[in-house]
GUZA-740618 format. One line per 4 residues: their letters; for each residue y, x, z of N, C-alpha, C, CB. Coordinates in Angstrom, 3 decimals. Each point is the difference from the previous one (the first is absolute). Last residue first. Glycine has a CB too. Example, Ala and Ser with C-alpha at 12.3 -4.5 7.8 and 13.67 -1.06 7.14 Angstrom:
# GUZA-740618
SA	-2.250 12.850 7.080 1.190 0.820 0.060 1.090 -0.770 0.730 -0.628 1.184 -2.145  -5.092 -0.894 2.075 1.190 -0.890 0.000 1.200 0.900 0.000 -1.173 -1.892 1.246 $
This chain:
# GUZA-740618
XXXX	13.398 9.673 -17.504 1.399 -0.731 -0.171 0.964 1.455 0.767 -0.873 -3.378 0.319  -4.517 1.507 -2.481 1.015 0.836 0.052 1.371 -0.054 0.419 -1.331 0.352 -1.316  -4.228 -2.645 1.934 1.371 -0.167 -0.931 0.931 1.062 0.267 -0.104 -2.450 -0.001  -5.583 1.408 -0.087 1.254 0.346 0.719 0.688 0.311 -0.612 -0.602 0.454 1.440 $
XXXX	-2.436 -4.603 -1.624 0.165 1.275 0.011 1.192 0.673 0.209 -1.592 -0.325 -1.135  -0.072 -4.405 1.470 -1.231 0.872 0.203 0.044 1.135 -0.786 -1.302 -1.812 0.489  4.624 -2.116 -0.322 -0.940 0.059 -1.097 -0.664 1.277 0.068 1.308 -1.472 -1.404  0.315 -0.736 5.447 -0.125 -0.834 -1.463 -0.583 0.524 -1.258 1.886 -0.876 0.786 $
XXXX	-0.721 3.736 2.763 -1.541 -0.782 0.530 -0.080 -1.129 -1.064 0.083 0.315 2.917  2.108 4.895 -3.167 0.243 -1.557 0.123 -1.265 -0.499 0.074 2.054 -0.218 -1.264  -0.635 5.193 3.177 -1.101 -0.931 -0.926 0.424 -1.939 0.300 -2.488 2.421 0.486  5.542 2.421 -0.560 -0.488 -0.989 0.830 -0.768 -0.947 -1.301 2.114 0.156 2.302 $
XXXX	1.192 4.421 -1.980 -1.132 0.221 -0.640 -0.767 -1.520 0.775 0.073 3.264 -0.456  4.625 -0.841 0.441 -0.918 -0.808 0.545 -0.940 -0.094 -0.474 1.179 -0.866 0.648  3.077 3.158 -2.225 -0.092 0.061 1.650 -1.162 -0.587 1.183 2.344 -0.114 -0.813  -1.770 3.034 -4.503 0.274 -1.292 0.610 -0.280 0.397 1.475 -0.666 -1.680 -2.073 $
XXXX	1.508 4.726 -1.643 0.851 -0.365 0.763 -0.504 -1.198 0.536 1.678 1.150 -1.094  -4.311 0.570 -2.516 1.107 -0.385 -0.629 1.137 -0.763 1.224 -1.677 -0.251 -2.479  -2.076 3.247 2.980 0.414 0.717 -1.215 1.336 -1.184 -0.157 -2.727 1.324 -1.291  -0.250 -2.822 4.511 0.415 1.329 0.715 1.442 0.572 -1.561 -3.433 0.853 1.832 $
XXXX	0.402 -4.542 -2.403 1.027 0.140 0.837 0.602 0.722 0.807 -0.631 -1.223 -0.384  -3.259 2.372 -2.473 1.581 -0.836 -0.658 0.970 -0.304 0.622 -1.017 -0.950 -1.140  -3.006 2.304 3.575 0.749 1.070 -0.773 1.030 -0.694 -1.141 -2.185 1.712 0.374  -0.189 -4.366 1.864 0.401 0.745 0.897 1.022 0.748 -0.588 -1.992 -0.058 1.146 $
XXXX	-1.304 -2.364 -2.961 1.670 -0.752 0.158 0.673 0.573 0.969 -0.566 -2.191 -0.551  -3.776 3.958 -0.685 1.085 0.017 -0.806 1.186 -0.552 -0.121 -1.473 0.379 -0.633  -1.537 -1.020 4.157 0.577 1.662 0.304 0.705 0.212 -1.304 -2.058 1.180 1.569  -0.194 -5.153 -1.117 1.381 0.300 0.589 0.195 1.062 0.314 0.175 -1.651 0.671 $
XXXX	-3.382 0.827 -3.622 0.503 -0.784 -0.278 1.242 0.109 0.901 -2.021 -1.079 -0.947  -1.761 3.065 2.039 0.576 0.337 -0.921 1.177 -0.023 -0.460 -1.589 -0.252 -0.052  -1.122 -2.546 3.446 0.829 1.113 0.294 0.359 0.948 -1.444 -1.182 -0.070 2.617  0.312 -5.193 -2.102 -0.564 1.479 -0.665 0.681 0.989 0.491 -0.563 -0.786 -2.046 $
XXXX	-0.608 -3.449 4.701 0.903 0.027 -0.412 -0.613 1.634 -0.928 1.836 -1.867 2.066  -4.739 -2.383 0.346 0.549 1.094 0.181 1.018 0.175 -1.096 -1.973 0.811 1.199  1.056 -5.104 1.012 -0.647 0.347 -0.907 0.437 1.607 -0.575 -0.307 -2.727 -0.324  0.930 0.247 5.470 0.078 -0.079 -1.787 -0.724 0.397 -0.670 1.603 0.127 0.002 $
XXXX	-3.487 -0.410 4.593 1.451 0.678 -0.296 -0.270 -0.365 -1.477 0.594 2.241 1.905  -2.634 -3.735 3.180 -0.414 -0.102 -1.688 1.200 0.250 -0.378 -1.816 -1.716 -0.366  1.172 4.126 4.778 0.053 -1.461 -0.191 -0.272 0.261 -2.043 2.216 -1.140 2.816  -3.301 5.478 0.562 0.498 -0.510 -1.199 0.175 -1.337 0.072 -0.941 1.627 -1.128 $
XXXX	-0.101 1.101 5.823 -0.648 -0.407 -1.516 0.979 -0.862 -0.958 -2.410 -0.129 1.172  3.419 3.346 3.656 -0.511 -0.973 -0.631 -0.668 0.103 -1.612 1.691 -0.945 1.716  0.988 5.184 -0.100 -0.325 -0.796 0.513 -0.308 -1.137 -0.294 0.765 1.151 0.817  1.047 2.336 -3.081 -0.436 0.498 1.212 -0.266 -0.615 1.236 0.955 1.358 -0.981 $
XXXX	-2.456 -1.524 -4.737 1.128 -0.249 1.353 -0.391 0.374 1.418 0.743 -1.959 -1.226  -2.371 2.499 -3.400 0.184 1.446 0.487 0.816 -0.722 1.230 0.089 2.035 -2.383  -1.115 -4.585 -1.064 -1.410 0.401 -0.011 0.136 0.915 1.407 -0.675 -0.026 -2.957  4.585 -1.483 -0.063 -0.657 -0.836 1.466 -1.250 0.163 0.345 1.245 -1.662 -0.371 $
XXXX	0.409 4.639 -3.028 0.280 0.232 1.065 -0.130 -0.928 1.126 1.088 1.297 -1.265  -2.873 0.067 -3.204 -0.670 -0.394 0.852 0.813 0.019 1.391 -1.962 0.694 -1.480  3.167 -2.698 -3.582 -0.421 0.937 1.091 -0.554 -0.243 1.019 1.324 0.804 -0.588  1.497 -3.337 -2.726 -1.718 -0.045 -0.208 0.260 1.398 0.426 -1.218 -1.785 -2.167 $
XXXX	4.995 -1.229 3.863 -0.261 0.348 -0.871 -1.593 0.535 0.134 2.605 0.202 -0.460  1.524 -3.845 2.254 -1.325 0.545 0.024 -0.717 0.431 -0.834 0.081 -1.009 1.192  5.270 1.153 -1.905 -1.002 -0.901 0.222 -1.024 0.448 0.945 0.455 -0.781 -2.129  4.250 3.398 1.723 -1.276 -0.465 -0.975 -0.687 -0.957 0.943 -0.465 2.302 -1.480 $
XXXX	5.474 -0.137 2.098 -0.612 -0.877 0.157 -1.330 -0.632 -0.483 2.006 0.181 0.379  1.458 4.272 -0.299 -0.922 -0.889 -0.788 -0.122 -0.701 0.900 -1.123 1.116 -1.521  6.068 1.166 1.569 -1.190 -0.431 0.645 -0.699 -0.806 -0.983 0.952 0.054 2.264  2.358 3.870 -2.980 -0.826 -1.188 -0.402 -0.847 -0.092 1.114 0.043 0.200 -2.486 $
XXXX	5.411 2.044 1.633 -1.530 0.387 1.140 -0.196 -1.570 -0.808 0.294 1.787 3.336  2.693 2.273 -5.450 -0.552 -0.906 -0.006 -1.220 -0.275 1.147 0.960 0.282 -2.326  4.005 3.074 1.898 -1.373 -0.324 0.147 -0.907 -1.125 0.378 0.641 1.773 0.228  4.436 -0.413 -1.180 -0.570 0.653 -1.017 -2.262 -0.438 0.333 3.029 2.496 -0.085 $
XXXX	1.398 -2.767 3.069 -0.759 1.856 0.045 -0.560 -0.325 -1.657 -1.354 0.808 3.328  2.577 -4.818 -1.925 1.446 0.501 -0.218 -0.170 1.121 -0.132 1.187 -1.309 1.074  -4.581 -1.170 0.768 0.312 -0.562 -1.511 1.546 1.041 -0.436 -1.144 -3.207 0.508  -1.204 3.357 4.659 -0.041 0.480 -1.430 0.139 -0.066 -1.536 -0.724 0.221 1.517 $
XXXX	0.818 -3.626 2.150 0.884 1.293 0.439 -0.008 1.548 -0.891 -0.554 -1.193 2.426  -1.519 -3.081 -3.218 1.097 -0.534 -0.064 0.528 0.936 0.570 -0.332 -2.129 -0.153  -3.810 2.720 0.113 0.194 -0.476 -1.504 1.543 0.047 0.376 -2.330 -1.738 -1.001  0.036 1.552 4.659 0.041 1.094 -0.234 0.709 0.168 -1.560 -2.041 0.303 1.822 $
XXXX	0.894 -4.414 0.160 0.760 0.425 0.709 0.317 1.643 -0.200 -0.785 -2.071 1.361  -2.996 -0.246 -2.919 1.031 -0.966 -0.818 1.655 1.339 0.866 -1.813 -3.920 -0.064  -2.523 5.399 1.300 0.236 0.212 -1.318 1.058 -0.748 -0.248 -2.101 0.494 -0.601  0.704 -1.517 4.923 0.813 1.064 -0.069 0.099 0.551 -0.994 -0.285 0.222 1.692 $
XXXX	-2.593 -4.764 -2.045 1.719 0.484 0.265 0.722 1.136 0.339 -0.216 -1.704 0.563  -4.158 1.455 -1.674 0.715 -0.312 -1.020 1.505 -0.137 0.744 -2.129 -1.169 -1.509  -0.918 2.944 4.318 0.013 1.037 -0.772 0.997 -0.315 -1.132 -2.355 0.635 0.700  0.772 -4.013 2.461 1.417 0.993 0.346 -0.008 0.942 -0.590 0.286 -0.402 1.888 $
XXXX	-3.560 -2.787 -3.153 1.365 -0.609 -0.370 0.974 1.081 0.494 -0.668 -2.614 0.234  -3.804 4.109 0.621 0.633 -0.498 -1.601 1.292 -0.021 -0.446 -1.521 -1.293 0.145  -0.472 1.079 4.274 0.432 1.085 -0.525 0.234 0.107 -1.069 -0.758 0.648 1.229  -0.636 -5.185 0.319 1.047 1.068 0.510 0.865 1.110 -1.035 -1.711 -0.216 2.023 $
XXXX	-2.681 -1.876 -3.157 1.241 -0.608 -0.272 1.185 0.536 0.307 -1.144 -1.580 0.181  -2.400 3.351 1.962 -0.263 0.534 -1.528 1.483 -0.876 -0.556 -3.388 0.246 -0.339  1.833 -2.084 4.697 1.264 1.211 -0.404 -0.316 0.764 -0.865 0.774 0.222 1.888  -2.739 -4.307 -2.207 1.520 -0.360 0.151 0.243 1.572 0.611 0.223 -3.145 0.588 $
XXXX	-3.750 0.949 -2.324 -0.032 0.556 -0.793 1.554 0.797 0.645 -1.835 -1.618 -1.962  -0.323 -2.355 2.448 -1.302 1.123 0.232 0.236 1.020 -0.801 -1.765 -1.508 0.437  4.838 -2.147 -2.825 -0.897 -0.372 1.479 -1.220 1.124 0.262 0.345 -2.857 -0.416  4.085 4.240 -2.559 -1.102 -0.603 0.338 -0.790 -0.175 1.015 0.268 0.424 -1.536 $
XXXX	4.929 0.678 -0.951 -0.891 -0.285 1.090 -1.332 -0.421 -0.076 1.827 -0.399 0.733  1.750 1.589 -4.825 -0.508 -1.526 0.510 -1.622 0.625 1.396 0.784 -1.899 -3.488  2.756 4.896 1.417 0.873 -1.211 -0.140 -1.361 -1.006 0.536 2.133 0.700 -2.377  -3.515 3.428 2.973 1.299 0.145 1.105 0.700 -1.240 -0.734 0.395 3.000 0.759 $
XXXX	-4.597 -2.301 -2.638 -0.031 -0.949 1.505 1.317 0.405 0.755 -2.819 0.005 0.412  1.364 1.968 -4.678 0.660 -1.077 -0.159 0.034 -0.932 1.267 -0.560 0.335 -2.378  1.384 5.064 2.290 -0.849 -1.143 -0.394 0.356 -0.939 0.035 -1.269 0.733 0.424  2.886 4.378 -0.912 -0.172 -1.019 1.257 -1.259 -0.965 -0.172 2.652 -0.032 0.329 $
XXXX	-1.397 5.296 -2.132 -0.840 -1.012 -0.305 0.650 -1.261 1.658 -2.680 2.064 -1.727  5.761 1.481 -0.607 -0.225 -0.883 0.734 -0.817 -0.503 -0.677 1.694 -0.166 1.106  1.690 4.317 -2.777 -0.920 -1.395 -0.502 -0.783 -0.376 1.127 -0.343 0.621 -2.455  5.216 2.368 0.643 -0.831 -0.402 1.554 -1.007 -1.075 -0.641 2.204 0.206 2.155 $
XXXX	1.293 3.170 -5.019 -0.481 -1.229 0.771 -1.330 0.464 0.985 0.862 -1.733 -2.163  4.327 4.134 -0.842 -1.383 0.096 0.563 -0.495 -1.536 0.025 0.482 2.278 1.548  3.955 1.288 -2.387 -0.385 -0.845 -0.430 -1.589 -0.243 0.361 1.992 0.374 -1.529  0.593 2.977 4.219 0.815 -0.350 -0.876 -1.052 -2.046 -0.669 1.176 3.808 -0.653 $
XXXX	-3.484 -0.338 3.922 1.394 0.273 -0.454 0.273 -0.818 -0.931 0.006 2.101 0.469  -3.866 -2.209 3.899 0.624 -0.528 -1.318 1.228 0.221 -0.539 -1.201 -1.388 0.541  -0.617 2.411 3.849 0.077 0.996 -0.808 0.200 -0.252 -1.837 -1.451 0.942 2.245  1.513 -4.243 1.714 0.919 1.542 0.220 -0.503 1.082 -0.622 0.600 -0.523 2.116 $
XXXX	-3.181 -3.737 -2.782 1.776 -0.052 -0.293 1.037 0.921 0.404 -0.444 -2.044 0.195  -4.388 2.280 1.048 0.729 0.352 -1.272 0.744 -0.473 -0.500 -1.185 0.590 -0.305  0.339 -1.784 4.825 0.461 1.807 -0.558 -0.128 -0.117 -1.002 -0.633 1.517 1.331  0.457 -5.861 -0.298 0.939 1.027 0.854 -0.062 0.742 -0.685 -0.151 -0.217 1.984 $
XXXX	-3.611 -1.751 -3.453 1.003 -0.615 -0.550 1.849 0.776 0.699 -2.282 -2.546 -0.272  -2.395 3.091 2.413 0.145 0.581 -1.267 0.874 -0.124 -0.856 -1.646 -0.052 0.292  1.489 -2.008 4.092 0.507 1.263 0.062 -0.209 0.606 -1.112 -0.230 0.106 2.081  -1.013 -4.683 -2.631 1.563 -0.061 0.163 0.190 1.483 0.465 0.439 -2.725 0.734 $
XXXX	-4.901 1.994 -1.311 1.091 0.090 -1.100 1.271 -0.330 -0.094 -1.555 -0.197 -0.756  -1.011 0.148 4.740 -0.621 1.297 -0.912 1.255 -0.076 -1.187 -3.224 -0.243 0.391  3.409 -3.584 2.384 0.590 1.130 0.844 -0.528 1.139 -0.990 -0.062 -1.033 2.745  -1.746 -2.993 -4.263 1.043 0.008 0.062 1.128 1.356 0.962 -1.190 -2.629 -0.628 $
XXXX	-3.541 2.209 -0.575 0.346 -1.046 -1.101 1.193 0.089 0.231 -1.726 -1.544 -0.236  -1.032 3.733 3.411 -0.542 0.415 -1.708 1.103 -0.726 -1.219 -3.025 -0.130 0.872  3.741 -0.792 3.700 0.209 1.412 0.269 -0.073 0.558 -1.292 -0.920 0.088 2.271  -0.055 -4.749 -1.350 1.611 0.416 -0.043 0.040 1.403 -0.305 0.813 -1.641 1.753 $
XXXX	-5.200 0.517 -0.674 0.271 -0.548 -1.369 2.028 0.432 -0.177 -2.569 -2.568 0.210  0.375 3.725 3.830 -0.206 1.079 -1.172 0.173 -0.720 -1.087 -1.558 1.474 0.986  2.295 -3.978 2.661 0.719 1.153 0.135 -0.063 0.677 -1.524 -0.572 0.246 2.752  -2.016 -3.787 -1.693 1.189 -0.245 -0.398 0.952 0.926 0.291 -0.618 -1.988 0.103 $
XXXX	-3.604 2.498 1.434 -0.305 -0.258 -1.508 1.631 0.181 -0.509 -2.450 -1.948 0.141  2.116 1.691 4.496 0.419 1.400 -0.488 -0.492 0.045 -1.689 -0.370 1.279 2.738  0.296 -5.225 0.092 1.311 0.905 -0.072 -0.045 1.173 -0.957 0.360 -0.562 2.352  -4.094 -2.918 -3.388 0.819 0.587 1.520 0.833 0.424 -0.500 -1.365 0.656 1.552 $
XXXX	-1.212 -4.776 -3.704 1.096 1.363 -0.185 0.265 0.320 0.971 1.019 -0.368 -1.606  -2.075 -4.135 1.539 -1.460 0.636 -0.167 0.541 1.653 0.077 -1.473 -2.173 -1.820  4.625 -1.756 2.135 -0.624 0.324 1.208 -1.376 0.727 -0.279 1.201 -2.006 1.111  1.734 0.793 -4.818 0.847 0.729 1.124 -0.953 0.331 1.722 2.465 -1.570 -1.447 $
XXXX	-5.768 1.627 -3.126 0.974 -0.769 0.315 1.080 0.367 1.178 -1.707 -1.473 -0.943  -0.965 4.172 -3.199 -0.451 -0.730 1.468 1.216 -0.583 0.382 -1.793 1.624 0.916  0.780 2.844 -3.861 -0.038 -1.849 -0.689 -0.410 0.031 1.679 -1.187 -0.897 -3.421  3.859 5.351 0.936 -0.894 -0.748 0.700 -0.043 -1.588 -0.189 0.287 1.906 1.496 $
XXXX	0.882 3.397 -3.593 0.604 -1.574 -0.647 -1.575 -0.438 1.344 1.372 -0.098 -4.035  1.993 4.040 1.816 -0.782 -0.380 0.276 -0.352 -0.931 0.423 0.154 1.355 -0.149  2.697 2.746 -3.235 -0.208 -1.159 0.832 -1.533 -0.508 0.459 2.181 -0.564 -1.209  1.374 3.479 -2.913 -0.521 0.315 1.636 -0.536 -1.843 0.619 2.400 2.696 0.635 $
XXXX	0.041 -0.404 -4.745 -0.797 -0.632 -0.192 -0.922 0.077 0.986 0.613 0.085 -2.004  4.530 1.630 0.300 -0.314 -0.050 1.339 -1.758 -0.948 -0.146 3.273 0.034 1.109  0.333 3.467 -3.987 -0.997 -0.995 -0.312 -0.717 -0.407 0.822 -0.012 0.669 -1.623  5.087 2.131 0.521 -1.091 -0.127 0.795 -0.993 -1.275 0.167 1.490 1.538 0.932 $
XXXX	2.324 2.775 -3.359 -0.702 -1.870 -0.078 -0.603 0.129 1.297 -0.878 -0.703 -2.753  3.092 4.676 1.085 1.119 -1.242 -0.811 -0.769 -1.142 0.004 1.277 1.416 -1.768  -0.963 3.911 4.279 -0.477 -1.503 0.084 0.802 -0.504 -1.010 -0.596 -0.319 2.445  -0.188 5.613 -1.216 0.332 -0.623 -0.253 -0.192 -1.348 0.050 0.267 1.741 -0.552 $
XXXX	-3.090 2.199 -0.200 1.572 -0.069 -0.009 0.730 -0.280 -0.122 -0.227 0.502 -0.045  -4.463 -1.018 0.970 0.562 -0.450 -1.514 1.140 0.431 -0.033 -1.047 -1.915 -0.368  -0.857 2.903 4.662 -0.966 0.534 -1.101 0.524 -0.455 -1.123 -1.996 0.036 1.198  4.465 -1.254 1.899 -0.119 1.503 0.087 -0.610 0.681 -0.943 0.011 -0.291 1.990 $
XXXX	-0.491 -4.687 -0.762 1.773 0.475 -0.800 -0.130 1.572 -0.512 1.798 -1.562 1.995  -5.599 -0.448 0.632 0.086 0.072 -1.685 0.756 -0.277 -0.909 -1.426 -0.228 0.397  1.546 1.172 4.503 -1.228 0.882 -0.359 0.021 -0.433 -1.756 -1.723 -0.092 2.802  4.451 -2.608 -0.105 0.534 1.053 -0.009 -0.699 0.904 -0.601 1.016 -0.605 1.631 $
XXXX	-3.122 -3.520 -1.096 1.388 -0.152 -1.045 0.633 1.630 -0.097 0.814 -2.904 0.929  -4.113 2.144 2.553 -0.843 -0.105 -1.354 1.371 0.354 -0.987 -2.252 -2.171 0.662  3.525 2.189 3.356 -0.383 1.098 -0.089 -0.896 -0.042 -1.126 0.440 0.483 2.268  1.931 -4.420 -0.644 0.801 1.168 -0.263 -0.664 1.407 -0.279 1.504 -1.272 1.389 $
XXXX	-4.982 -2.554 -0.216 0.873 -0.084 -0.870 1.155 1.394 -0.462 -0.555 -2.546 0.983  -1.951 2.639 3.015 -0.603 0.426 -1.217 1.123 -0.327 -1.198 -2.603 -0.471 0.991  3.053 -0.497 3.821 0.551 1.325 -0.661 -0.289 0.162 -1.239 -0.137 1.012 1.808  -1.630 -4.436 1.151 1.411 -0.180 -0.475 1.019 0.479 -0.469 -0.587 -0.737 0.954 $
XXXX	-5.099 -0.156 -1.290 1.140 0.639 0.450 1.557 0.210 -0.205 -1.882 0.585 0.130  -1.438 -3.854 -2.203 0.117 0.121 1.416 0.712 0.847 0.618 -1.686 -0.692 -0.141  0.841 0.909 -4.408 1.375 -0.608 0.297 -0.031 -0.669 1.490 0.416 -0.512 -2.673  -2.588 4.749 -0.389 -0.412 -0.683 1.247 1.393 -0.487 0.956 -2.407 1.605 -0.092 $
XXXX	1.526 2.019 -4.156 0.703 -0.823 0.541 -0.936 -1.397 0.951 1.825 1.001 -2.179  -1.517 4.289 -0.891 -0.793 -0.710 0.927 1.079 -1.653 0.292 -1.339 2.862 1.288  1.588 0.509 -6.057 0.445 -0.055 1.317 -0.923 -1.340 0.514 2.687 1.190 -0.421  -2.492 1.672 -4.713 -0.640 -1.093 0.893 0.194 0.601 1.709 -2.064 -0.809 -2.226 $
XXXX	3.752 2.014 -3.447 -0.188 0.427 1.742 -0.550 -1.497 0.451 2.373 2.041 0.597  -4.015 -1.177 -5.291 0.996 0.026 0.207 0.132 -0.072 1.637 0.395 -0.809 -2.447  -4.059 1.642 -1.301 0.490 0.715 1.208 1.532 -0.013 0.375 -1.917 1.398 -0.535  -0.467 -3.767 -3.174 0.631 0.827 -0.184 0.417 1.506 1.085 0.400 -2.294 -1.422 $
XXXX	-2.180 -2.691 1.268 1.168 0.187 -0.269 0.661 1.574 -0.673 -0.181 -1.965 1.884  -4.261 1.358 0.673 0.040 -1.010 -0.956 1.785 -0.089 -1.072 -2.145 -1.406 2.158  1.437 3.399 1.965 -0.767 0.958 -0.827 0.199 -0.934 -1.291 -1.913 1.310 1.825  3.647 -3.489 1.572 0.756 1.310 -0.101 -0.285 0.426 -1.258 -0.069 0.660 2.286 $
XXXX	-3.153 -3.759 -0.207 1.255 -0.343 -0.500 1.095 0.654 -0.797 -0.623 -0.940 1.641  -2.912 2.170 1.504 -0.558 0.226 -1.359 1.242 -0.782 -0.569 -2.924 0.164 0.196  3.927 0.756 4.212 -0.133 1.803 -1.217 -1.001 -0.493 -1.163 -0.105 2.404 2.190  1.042 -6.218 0.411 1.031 0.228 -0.316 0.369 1.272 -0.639 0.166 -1.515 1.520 $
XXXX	-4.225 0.138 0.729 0.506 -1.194 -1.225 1.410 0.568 -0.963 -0.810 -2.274 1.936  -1.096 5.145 2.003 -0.814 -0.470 -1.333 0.619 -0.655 -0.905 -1.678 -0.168 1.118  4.185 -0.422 2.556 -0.170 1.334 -0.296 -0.374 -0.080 -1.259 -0.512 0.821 2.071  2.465 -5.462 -0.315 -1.425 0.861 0.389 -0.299 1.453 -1.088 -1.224 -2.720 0.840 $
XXXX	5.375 -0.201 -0.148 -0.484 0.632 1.270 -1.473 0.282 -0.039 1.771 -1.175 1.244  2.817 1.589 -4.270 -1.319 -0.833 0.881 -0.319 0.471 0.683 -0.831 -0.839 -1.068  4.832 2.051 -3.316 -0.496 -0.065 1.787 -1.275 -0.866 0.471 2.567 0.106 0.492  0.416 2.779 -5.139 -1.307 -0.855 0.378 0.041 -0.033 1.478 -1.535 0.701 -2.018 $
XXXX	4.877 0.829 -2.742 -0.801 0.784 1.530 -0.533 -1.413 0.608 1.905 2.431 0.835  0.082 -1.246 -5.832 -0.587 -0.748 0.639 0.036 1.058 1.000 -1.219 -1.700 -1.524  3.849 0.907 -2.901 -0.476 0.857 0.672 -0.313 -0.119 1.035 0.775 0.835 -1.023  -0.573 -4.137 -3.393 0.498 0.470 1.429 -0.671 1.538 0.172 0.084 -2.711 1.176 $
XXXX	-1.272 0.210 -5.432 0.673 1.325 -0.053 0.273 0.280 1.731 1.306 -0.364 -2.798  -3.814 -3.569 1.254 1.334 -0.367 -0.683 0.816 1.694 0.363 0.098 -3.424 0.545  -4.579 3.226 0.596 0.140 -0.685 -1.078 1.500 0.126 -0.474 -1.964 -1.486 0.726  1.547 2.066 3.486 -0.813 0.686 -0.807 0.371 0.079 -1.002 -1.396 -0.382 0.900 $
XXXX	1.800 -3.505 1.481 1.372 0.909 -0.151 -0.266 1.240 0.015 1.306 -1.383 1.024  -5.256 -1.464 -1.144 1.216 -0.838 -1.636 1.448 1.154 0.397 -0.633 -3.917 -0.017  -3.076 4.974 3.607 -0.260 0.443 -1.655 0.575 -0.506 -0.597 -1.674 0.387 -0.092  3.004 -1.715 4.105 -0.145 1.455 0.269 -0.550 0.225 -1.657 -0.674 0.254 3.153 $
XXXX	0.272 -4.388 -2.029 1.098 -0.096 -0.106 0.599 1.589 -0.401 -0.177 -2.284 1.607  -4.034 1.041 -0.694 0.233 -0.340 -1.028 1.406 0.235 -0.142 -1.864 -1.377 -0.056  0.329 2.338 3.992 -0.406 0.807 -0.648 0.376 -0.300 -1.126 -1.454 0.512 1.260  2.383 -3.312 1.634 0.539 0.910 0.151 -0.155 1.064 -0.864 -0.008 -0.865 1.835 $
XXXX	-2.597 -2.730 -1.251 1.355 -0.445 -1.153 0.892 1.584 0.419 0.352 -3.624 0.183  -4.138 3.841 2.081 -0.481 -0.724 -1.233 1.189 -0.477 -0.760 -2.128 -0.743 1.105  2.080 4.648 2.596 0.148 -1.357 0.241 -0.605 -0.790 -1.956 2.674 0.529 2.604  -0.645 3.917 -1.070 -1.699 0.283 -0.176 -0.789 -1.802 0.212 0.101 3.227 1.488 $
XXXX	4.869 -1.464 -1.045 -0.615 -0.013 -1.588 -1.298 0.286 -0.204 1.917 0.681 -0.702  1.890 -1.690 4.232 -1.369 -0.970 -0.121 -0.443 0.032 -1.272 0.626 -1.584 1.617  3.889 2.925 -1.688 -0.758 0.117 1.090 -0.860 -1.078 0.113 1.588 1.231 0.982  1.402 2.085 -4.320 -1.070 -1.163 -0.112 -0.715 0.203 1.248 -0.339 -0.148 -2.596 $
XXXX	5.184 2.613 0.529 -0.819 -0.165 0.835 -1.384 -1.506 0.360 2.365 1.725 0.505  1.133 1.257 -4.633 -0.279 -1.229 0.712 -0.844 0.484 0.382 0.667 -1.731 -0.867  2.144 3.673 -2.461 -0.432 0.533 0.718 -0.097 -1.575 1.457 1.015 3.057 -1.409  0.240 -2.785 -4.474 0.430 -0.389 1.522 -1.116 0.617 0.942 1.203 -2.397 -0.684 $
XXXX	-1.458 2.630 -4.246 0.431 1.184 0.949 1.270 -0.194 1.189 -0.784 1.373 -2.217  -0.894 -5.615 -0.568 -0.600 1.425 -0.677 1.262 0.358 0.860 -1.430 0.061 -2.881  2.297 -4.271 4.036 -0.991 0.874 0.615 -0.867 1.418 -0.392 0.067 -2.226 0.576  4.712 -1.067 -0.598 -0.481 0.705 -0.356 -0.869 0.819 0.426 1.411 -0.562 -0.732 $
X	0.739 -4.062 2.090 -0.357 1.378 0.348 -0.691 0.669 -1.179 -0.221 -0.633 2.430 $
């Protein structure tokens, strides 16, 4: 993909890799519009950039999505990306988790960005991509950990499955897969407490392997566990 004066959508660009991710395709010339969900965060975001559009989104609702994506086709005129860095994340075991925890984790992690991923593929013309934060627990499950695991994994597989119907329009879909990284987002779960987690991962560091793999067509972005980083394919 060619990203100087690609017009891309960054959702979850008030998010800690999100944001980073939101300034390197900056940086690299994009023409940006911005979604989140917290206001503030997201009109200083904007400002920060330049005052580029910033739309609401709240991937609980089942409307929002199509109407974030649509709100910053309109405003860029147009789509040629979309930078999905959304998510949330509970700890507790199959019998500690109510229902409805496990609702909103699917809802944040996998139903949100599979409707963000829909529509802007209907407004994506011609040559383009799709980028996917997943994680590394949709290939390896974890104990107290299992529908965060879930939703993961069904976010990664309706990416694998989407790849293969669009490859022929011309448009690249990456799923990341990162590690446990140095943020504060298991800080922010929406339920239970943290078990002892790796050794954190640089978010920097993969928001730039982000953007390469974005620039040079790949389809995966997955953290090897042998030799403890993430590989390209």
């Amino acid at each position: 993909m060619e990203i100087n004066d690609s017009r891309i959508l960054v959702a979850g660009a008030t998010g800690t890799l999100g944001g980073r991710l939101a300034r390197l395709l900056s940086e690299e010339g994009a023409a940006l519009a911005l979604a989140g969900r917290d206001a503030d965060a997201l009109a200083g975001m904007a400002s920060e950039l330049g005052g580029v559009p910033a739309v609401a989104l709240e991937l609980t609702d089942p409307a929002s999505p199509a109407a974030a994506v649509s709100g910053a086709a309109d405003a860029l005129g147009g789509l040629d990306g979309l930078v999905v860095a959304t998510g949330a994340v509970a700890f507790g075991t199959a019998g500690e988790l109510d229902d409805g925890v496990t609702r909103e984790l699917f809802a944040v992690n996998a139903l949100g960005p599979i409707a963000l991923v829909r529509a802007a593929l209907e407004r994506i013309e011609g040559p383009g991509a799709v980028a996917c934060l997943s994680a590394i627990v949709a290939d390896f499950p974890t104990a107290g950990m299992g529908s965060y695991s879930a939703s993961k994994a069904a976010l990664s597989a309706y990416l694998a499955a989407v790849r293969r119907e669009v490859r022929k329009q011309g448009v690249t879909v990456l799923d990341v897969r990162p590690p446990h990284l140095d943020t504060p987002f298991s800080e922010r779960a929406l339920a239970g407490e943290p078990p002892k987690l790796p050794e954190p991962g640089d978010p920097d560091e993969v928001a730039r392997a982000v953007i390469d793999a974005l620039r040079e067509g790949k389809r995966e972005l997955a953290y090897d566990i042998k030799q403890k980083e993430l590989a390209a394919s």
